[in-house]
N, C-alpha and C positions, 0 to 999 in steps of 0.2 A: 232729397236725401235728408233725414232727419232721426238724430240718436234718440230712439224711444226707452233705453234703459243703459245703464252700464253703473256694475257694480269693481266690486275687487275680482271674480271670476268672469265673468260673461260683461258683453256689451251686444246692441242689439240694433241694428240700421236698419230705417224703413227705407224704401224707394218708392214713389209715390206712382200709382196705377198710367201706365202709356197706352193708349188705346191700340199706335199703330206698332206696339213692340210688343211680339207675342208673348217672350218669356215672362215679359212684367204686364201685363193685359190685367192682371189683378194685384199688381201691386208688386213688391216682392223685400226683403228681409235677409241681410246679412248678421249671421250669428258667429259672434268671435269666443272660443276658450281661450282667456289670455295666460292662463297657466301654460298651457303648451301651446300656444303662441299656431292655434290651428280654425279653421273658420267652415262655414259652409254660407253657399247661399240657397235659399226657397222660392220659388216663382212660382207664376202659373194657381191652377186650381188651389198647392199644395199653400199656396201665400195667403190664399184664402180660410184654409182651415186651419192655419198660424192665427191668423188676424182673431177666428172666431175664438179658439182655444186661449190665445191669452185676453179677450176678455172678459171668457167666464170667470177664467182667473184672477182680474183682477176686481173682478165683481165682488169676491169674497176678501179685499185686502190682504193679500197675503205679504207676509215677512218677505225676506231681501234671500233669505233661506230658501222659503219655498217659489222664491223665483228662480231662481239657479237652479233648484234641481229639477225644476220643471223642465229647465233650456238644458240640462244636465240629461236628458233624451234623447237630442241632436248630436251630443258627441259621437257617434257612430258615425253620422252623414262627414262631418267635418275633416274631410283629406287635404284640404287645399291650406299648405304652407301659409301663415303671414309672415312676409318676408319686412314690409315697412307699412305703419298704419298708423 
């Protein structure tokens, strides 16, 4: 487990690839909105095409801005309560 971003909005947890764990077979990625205090996580294929997409993005250095609204896409998946983190 290891925090690969966290701003004043968003924070972003890698889990590092288990071979014998399917959900994390590629890895997988918890995305926190700390404003409403709501998360999702990514596994599977989908951790895969996380991984790619943020680093085209960070290939182009982008602002602290256009990271957040990048992960500002995910708030729709994020249903699951953080209750203590």
């Amino acid at each position: 487990m290891n925090i690969i971003y966290n701003s004043d909005q968003y924070s972003v947890v890698e889990f590092g690839a288990q071979k014998d764990h399917e959900a994390l077979r590629f890895g997988g990625y918890e995305i926190t909105d700390k404003s409403v205090r709501r998360e999702c996580f990514i596994g599977g294929i989908q951790a895969e095409t996380f991984r790619q997409n943020v680093q085209e993005l960070i290939s182009n250095e982008p602002s602290i801005e256009e990271i957040d609204e990048f992960l500002g896409k995910f708030d729709s998946y994020m249903g699951q309560a953080v209750l203590l983190h």
